[in-house]
C-alpha positions as CSV (number, residue, x, y, z in Angstrom):
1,X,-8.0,-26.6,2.0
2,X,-9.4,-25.6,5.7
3,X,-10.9,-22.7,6.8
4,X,-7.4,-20.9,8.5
5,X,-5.9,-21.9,4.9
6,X,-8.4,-19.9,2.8
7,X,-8.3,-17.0,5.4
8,X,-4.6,-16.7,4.6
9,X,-4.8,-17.3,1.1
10,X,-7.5,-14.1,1.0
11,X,-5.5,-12.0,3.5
12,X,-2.4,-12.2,0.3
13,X,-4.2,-11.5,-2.3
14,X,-5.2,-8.6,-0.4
15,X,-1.5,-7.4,0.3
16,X,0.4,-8.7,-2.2
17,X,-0.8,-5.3,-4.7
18,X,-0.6,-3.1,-1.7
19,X,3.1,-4.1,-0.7
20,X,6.6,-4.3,-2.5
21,X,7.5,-7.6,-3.3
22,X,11.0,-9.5,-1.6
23,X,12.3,-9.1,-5.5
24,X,11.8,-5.2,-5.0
25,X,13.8,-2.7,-3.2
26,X,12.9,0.4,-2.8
27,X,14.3,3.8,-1.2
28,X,13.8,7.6,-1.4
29,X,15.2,9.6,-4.2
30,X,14.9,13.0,-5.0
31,X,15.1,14.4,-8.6
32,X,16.4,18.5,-8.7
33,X,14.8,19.9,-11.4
34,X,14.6,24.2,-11.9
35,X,15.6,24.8,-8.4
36,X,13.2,22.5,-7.1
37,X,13.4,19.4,-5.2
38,X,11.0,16.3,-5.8
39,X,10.6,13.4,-3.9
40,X,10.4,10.3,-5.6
41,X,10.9,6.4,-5.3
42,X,13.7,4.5,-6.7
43,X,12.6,1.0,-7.1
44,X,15.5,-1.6,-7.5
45,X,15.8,-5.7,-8.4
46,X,17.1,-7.2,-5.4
47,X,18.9,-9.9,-7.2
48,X,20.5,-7.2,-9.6
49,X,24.7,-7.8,-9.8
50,X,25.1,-5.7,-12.9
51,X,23.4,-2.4,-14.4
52,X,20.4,-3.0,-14.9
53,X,17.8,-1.0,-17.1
54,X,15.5,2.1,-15.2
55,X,12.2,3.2,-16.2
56,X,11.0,6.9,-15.2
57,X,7.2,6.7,-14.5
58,X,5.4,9.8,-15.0
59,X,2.2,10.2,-13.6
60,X,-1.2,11.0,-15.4
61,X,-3.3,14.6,-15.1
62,X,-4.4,16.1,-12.1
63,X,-3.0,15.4,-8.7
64,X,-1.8,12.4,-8.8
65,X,0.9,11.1,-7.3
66,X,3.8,9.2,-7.7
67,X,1.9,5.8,-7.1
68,X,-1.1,6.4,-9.1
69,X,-3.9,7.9,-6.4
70,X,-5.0,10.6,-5.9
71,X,-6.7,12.6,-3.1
72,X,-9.9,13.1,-5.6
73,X,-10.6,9.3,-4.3
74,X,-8.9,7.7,-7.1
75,X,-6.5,4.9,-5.6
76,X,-6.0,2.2,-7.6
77,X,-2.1,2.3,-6.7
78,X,-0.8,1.3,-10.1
79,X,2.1,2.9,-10.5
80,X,3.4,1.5,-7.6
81,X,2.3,-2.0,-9.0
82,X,3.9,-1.8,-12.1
83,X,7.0,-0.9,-10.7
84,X,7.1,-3.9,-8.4
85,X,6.2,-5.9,-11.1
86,X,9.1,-4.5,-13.6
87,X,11.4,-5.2,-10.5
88,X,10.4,-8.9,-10.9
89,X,11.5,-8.7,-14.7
90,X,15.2,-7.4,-13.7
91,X,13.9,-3.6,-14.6
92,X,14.4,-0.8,-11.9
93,X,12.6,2.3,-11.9
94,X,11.4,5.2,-10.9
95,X,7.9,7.3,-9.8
96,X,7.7,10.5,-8.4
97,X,5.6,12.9,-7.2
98,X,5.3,16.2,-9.7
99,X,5.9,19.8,-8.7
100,X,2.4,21.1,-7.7
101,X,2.0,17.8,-5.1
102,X,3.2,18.5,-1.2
103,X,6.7,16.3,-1.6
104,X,8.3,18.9,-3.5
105,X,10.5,21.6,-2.1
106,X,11.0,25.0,-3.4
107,X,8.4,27.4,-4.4
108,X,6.1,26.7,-7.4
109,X,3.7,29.9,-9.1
110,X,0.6,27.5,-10.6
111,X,-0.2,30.4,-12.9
112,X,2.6,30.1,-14.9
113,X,2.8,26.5,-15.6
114,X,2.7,25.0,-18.7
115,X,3.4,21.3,-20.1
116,X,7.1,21.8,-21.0
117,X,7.7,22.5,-17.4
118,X,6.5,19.3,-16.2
119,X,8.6,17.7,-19.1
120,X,11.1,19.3,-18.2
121,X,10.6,17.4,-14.5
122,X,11.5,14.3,-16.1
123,X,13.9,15.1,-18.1
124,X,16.0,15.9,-15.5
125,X,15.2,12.7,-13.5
126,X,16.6,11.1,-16.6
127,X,19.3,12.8,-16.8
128,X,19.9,12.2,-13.2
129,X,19.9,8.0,-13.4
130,X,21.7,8.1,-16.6
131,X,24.7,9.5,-13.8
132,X,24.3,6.2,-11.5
133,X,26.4,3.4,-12.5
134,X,23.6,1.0,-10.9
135,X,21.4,1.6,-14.5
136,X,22.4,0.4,-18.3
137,X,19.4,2.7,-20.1
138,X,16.8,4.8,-19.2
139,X,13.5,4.4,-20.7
140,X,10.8,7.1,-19.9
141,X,6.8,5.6,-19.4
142,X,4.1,7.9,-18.8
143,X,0.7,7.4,-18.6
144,X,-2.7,9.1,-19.6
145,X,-1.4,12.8,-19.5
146,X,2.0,11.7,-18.4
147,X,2.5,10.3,-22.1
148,X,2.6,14.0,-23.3
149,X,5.1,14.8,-20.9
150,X,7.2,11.7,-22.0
151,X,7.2,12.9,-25.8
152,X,8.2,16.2,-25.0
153,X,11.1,15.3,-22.3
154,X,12.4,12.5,-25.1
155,X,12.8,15.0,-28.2
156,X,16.4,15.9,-26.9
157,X,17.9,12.7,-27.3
158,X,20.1,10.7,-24.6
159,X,20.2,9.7,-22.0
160,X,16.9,8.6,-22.8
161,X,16.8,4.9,-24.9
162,X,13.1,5.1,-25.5
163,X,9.6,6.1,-25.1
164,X,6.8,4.1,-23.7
165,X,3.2,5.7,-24.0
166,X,0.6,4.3,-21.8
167,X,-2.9,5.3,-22.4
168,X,-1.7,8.1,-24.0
169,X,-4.3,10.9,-26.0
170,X,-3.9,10.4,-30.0
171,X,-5.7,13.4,-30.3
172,X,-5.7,17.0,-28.9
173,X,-7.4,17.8,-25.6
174,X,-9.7,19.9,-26.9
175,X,-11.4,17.2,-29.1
176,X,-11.5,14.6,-26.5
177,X,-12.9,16.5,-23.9
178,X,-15.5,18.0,-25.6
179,X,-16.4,13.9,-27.5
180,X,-16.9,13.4,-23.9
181,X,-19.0,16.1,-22.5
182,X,-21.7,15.5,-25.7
183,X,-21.8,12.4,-24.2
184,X,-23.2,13.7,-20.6
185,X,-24.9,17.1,-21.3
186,X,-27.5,18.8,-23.3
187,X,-27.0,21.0,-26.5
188,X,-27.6,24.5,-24.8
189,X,-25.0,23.6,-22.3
190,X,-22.5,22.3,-24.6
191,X,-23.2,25.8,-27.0
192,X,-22.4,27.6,-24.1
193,X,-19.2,25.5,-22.7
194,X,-18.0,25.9,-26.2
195,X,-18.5,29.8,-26.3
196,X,-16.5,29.6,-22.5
197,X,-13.9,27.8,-23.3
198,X,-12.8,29.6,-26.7
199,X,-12.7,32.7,-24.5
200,X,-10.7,30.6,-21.6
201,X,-8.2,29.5,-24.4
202,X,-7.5,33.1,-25.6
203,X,-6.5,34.1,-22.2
204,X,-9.5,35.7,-21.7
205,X,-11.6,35.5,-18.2
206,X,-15.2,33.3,-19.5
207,X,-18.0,35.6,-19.4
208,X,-21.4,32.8,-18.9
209,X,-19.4,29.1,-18.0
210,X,-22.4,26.5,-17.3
211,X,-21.8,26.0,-13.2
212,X,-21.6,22.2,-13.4
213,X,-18.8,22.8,-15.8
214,X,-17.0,25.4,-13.4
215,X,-14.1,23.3,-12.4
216,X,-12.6,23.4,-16.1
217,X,-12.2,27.5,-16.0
218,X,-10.2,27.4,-12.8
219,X,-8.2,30.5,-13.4
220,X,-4.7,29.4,-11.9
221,X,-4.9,26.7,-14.3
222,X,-5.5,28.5,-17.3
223,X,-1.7,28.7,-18.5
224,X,-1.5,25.0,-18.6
225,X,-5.0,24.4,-20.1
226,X,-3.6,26.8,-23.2
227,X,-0.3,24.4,-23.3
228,X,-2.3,21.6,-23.2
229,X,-4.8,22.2,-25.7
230,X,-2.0,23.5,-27.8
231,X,-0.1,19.9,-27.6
232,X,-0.4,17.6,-31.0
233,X,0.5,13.9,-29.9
234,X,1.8,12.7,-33.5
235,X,3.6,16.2,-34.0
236,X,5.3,15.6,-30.9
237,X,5.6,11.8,-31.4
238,X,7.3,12.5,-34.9
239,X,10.0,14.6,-33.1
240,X,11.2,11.6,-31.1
241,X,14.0,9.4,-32.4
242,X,14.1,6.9,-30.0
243,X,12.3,3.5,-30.7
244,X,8.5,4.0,-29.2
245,X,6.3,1.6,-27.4
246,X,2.3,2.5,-27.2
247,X,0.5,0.9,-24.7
248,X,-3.4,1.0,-24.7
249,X,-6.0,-0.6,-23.3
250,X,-9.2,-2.4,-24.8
251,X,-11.7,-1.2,-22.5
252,X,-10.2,2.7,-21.3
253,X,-12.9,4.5,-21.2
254,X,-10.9,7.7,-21.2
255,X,-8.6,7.2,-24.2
256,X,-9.5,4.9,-26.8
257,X,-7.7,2.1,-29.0
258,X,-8.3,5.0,-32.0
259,X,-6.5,7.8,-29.4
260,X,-3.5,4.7,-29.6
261,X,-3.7,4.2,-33.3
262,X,-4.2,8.1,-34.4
263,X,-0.9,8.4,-31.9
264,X,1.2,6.0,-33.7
265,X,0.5,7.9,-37.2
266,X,2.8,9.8,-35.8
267,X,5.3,7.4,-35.9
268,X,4.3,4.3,-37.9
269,X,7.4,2.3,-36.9
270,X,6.3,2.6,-33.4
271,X,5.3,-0.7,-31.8
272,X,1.6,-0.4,-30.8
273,X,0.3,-3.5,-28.1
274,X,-3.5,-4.0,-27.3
275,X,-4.6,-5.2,-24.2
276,X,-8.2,-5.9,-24.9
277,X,-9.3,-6.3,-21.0
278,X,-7.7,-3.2,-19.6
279,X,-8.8,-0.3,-18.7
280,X,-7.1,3.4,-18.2
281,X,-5.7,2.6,-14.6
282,X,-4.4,-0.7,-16.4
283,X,-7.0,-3.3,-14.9
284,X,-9.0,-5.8,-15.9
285,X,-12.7,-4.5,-16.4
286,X,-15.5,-6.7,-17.0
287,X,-17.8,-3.6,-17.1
288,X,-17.6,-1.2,-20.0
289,X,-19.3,1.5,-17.9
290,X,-17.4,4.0,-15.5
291,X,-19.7,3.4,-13.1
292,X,-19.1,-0.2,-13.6
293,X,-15.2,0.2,-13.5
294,X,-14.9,2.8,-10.7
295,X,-14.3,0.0,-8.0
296,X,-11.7,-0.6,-9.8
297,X,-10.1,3.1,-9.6
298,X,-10.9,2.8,-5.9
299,X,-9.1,-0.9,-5.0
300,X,-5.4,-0.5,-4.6
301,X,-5.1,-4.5,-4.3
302,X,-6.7,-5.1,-7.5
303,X,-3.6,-6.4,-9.6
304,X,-2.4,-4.5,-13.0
305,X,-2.7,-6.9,-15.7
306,X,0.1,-9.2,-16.8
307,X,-0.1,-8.5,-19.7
308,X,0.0,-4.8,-19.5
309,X,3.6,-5.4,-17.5
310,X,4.9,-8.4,-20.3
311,X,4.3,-5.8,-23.0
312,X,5.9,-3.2,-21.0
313,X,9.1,-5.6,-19.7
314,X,9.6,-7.4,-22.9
315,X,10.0,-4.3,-25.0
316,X,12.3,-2.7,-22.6
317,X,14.7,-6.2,-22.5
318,X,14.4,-6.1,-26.4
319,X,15.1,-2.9,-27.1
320,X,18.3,-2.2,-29.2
């Protein structure tokens, strides 16, 4: 192979993670949820000549949006990815942006926010594609944080076909959260983010929160943190009746393979499928270090795995 060959070989791989496929078609869509408005893309087979099944792909914590980044540097564009890959499997879907990020129209009060709101978000996009003749079934994914918001928008019933958990928390936030500070602070700190964060959780306003800790005690955010550390992931998995996929990854370094398995206690006739290589954005790590994996949260050409999308695909095409 000559030089101009390989140039143009490493200029694809480059793009072809960055940019929809031909087998993809995409367009705007806009889900109406609450008396808000928000923006979201619809992601279609090209070669589709009959309904088709469509995926609703709810984003993880934080402000991230509807493709996976976010504007804390994190851009590892998977959510885009997976749905161009699920596009190549005959599956449409659909990502959107949630109601605190700037596509949304209509007026949102932070304060008052709590999980079932969010929840309620996708709900109503399911709702919405289960109107279109273009889709068979709707299936709602969500990842990290997003998994939450899947259980709780599922617990009604149809439209919704199934629930697909991706990196989802087997365990309240609480627990994880603090597993993972003892991990990067020292006892006195950790006595005192304990003392803060009880008084937080009450509704109270912290009176000594360590400073490099700060950004947990935000105060708008406090009516969601309560909802969230309030949320049981196998209480709330038991409640759903529709046939369950979890999704976890070997090396996540933010929810583990016993988050996955704690998770499916919930629901022990719940199909669980390991993908030892992946991490929480859904890549292939070689590193089992964060600062080891963070290229990886920063490359949005770096591929999801295969196999992450086959488990994904092949449930959705099997599902009763």
């Amino acid at each position: 192979m000559n030089i101009l060959a390989l140039a143009l070989v490493a200029m694809i791989s480059q793009t072809a993670d960055t940019v929809a496929p031909a087998a993809a078609v995409e367009s705007p869509y806009t889900i109406r949820s609450a008396g808000l408005e928000l923006g979201g893309t619809l992601t279609t087979p090209r070669a589709a000549t009959k309904p088709v099944p469509v995926v609703v792909i709810i984003a993880g914590s934080g402000p991230t949006d509807r493709n996976g980044n976010s504007m804390m540097g994190i851009r590892p564009n998977s959510y885009a990815q997976l749905a161009w890959r699920l596009a190549e499997r005959g599956i449409a879907s659909l990502r959107y942006d949630k109601r605190v990020l700037v596509a949304t129209r209509g007026t949102v009060d932070i304060s008052k926010l709590t999980l079932e709101d969010f929840a309620a978000d996708a709900r109503a996009a399911a709702e919405s594609l289960a109107r279109d003749s273009r889709f068979s079934r709707v299936f709602l994914l969500g990842h990290s944080e997003g998994s939450a918001l899947a259980l709780l928008a599922a617990r009604n019933g149809p439209p919704v076909a199934g629930v697909i958990s991706v990196s989802g928390l087997g365990r309240p936030l609480g627990t994880v959260l603090r597993e993972q500070l003892s991990r990067q602070f020292d006892s006195t700190t950790l006595v005192r983010y304990d003392s803060a964060m009880t008084q937080y959780l009450r509704g109270e306003t912290p009176k000594d929160i360590p400073p490099q800790l700060g950004v947990l005690f935000v105060p708008i955010n406090q009516t969601f943190m309560r909802s969230l550390a309030s949320f049981d992931p196998p209480a709330a998995l038991r409640a759903v009746r529709q046939p369950v996929l979890i999704v976890q990854g070997g090396r996540d370094l933010q929810v583990t393979v016993a988050d996955a398995e704690r998770l499916r206690s919930g629901r022990p006739d719940a199909q669980l499928a390991i993908v030892p290589l992946a991490n929480h954005v859904l890549k292939q790590a070689a590193d089992t270090t964060l600062a080891g994996q963070m290229p990886l949260y920063q490359n949005p050409a770096s591929p999801i795995m295969t196999e992450v999308v086959s488990a994904v695909a092949d449930w959705i095409l099997k599902a009763p």
